[in-house]
C-alpha positions in Angstrom: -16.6 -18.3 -2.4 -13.6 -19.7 -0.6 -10.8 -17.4 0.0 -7.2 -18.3 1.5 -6.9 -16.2 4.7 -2.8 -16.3 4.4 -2.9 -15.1 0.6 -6.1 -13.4 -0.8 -5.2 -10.3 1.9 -1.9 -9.5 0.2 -3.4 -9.4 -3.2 -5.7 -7.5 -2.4 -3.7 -4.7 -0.2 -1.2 -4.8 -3.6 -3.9 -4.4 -5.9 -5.4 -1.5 -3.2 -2.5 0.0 -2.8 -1.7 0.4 -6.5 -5.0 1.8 -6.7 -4.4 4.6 -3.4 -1.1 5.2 -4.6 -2.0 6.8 -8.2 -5.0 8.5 -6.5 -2.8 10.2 -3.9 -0.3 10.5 -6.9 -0.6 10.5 -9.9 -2.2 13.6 -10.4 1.6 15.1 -10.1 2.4 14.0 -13.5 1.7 15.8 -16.4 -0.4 19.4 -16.8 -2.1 20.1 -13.8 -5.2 20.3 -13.4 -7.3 22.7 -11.0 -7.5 20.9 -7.3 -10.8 20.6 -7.2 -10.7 18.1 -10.1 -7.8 16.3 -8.9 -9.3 15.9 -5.5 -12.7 13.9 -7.3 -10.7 12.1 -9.4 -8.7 11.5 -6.6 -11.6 10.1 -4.8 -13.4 8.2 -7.5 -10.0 6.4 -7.5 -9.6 5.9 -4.0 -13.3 4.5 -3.6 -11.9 1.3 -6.0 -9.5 1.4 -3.6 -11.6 0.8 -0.4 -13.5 -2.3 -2.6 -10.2 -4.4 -2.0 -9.0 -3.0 1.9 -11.8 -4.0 3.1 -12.2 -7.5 2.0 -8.1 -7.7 2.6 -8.7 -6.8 6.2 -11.9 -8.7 7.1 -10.2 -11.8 5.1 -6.8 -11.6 6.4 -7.7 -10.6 10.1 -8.9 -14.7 10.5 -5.3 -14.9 10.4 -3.6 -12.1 11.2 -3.7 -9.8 13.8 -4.8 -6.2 13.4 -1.4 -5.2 13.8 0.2 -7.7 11.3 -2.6 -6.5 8.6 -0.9 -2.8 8.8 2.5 -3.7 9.6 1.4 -5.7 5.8 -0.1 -2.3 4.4 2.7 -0.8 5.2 5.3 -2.5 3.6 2.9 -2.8 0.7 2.4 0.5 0.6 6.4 1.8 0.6 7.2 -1.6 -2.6 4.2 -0.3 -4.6 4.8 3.5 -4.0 8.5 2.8 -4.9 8.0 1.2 -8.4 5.2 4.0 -9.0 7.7 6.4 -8.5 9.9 5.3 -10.7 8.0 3.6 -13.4 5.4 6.3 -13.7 7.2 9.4 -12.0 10.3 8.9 -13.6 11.7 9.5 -10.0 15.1 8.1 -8.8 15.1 5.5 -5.4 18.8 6.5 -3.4 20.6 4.7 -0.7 18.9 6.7 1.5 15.3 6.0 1.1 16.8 1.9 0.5 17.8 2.2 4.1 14.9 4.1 5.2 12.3 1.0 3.7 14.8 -1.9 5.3 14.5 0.2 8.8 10.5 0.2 8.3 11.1 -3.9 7.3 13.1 -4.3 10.0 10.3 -3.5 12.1 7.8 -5.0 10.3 10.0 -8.2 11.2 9.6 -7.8 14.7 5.9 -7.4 14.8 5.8 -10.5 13.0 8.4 -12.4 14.9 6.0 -12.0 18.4 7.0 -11.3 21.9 10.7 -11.6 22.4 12.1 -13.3 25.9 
């Protein structure tokens, strides 16, 4: 199976960070439940998780540079926990974490943009 080196690592870090997100989070809605359970299910979770970082690492790193691939995570990571938060936490996004994400893109822009002269 072919996979695109530029695209295939994306979708997979979106679809792995949608998965790590609710496992680091999603326990925080609704009753709680003992620890203990929320840690297993928490890691039954995250395993799924690890089934698509992986392969989005290994894929994408034909093309991108270790660096680049977490720089990617990263900014995955903030756009997916954002919309979790508020779709599924019911949480509120401020000016203040809006500026805090563009500072963390505005460095993901300069690991992308190489070495300045």
């Amino acid at each position: 199976m072919t996979f695109n080196p530029y695209i295939t690592p994306i979708l997979l870090l979106v679809a792995s960070n949608a998965f790590m997100t609710y496992a680091w989070y999603g326990h925080l809605k609704g009753d709680p439940k003992p620890l203990w359970i929320a840690v297993l299910v928490s890691w039954g979770v995250a395993f799924f998780e690890y089934w698509l970082a992986v392969p989005a690492n290994r894929i994408g790193h034909q093309v991108y540079s270790a660096a680049e691939l977490k720089t990617m995570q990263e900014v995955i990571t903030l756009a997916v926990f954002a919309g979790f938060s508020v779709l599924y936490l019911g949480e509120k996004l401020t000016v203040n974490h809006l500026v805090g994400f563009g500072f963390i893109g505005l460095g993901a822009f300069f690991i992308f943009k190489g070495p300045l002269h």
